[in-house]
N, C-alpha and C positions, 0 to 999 in steps of 0.2 A: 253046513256052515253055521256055526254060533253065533248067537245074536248076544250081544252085550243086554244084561238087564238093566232094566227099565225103571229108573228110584221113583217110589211112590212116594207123595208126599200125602201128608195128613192133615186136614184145619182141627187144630186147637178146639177141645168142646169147650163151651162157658163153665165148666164145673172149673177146667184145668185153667183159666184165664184168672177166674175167679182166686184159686189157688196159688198162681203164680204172682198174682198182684198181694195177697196177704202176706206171702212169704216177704216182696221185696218194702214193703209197708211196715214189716214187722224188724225187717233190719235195719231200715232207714230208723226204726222210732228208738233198737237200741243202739244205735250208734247216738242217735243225737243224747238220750238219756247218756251216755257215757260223758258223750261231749259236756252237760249241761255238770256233770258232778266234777267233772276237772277245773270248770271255768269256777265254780263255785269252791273248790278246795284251792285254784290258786287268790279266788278271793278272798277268800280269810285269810289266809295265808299274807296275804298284804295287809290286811286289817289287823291282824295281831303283829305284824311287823310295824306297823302305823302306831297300832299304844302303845308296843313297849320304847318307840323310840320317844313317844311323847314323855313316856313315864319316867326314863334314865334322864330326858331333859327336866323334866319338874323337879328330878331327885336331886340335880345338878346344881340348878338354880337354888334348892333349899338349902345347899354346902355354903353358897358364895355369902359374901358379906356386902353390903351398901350401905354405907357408913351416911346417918347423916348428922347434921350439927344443930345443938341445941343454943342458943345466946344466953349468957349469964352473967348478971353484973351488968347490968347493960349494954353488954357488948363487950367489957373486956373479955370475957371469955368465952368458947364454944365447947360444949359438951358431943363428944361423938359415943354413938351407938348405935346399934343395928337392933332391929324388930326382932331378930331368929334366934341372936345370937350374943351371950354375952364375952363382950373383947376383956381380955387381959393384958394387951399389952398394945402399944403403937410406935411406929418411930415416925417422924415426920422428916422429911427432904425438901429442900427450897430449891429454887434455881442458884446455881452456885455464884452467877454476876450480882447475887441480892447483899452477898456477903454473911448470910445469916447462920449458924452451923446446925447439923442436927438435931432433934431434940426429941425424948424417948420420955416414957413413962410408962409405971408399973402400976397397973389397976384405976391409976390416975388417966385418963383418957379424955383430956382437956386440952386446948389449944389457947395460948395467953395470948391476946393483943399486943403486952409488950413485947415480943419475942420479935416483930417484925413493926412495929407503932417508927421506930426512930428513921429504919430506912423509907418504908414508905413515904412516909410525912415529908422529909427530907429530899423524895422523887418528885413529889407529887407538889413540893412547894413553886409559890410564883404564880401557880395559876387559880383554877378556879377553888375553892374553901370546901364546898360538898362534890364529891365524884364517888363514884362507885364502879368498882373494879374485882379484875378476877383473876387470882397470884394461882398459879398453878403449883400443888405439892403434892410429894409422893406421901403415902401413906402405907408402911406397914401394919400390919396388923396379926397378932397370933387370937386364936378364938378356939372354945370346943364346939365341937356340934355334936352332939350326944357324947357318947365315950372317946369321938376323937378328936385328935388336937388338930387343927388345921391353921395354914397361915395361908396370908393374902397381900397382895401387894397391887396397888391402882395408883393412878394418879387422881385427883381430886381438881378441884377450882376452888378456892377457899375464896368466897366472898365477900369485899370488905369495904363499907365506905367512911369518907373522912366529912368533917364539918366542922364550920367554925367556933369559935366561943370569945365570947365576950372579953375574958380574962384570958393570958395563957395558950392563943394563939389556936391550934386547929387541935383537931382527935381524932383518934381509929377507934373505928366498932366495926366488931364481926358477923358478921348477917348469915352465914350457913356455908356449907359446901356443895358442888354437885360432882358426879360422878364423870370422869372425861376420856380413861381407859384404863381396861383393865390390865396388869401383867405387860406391865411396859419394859421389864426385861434390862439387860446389863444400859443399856444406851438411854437409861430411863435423864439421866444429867442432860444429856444434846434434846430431847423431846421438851423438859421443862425449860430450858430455853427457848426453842422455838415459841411455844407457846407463850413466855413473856413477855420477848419480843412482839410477838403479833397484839396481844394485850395493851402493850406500853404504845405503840403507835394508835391503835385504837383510841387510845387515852389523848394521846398527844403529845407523852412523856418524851423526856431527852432519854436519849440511852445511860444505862449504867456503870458510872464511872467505879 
């Protein structure tokens, strides 16, 4: 009768333990070295994705125009320019309830008092003598930035207050513009009215007949 054999088992000498544990020590250390170069190549990888989006924004920024206004003549006039860039051209937009029509200039990049001095005054009469107020206009703008020619288009707040005089009844002076958005687009007409409106109540003005 065959007797099934009998499996011998064997204890592990310390050489082989010894062995076993370097082996599994020595793959754990390149795995994680593997590990440690991926997390490391996806993080440059963000990091040079990080400055060049900084960089297209800083490039971006250095295109645009922010127009701001100088006073001259004491006020009747404001001189616009930009730090980057010299403008050659602008056309200026009112809100169309002001009545006032467009008005362009070629190299001439000046804003005259009297161009809106009669409607406002005439808004703004009855009440108080000095106020200060913020007439929203569009502004284009053609400009180069190194060899290219770019144009721009924002709306503005052309800052303006009135005060009395002695002789001759009240005046308009133009104190600067600020910047209120950019690239206002075909509906830029309905924007500069809302914004008159919210202005004109602010003030306390009657609406524009």
């Amino acid at each position: 009768m065959n007797e099934t054999p009998r499996k011998r088992w064997r204890w592990l000498t310390l050489a082989e333990v010894v062995g076993v544990a370097a082996l599994a020590i020595s793959g754990l250390t390149l795995w994680n070295n593997v590990s440690s170069r991926k997390d490391n190549q996806i993080e440059r990888a963000e990091q040079a994705a990080r400055e060049r989006a900084a960089a297209d924004a800083q490039a971006h920024v250095a295109q645009l125009v922010t127009l701001v206004g100088t006073p001259g003549n004491t006020g009747r006039t404001l001189q616009l320019s930009d730090a980057n860039h010299r403008i050659e051209r602008i056309e200026v937009q009112f809100p169309p309830s002001l009545g006032v029509p467009a008005k362009d200039g070629v190299l001439d990049t000046r804003i005259d008092a009297d161009w809106i001095s009669g409607p406002l005054l005439k808004l703004t009469d009855g009440g108080a003598d000095a106020i200060q107020g913020r007439l929203p206009i569009r502004i284009d703008s053609q400009y180069w930035d190194g060899d290219v020619q770019r144009e721009d288009s924002a709306i503005y707040e052309l800052v303006f207050a009135t005060q009395g005089r002695l002789i001759g009844g009240r005046t308009l002076k133009l104190q600067g513009v600020t910047l209120k958005q950019r690239r206002p687009g075909a509906k830029s007409d309905e924007r500069l009215e809302a914004l008159w409106a919210a202005e004109r109540r602010r003030l306390g003005l009657r609406a524009t007949k």
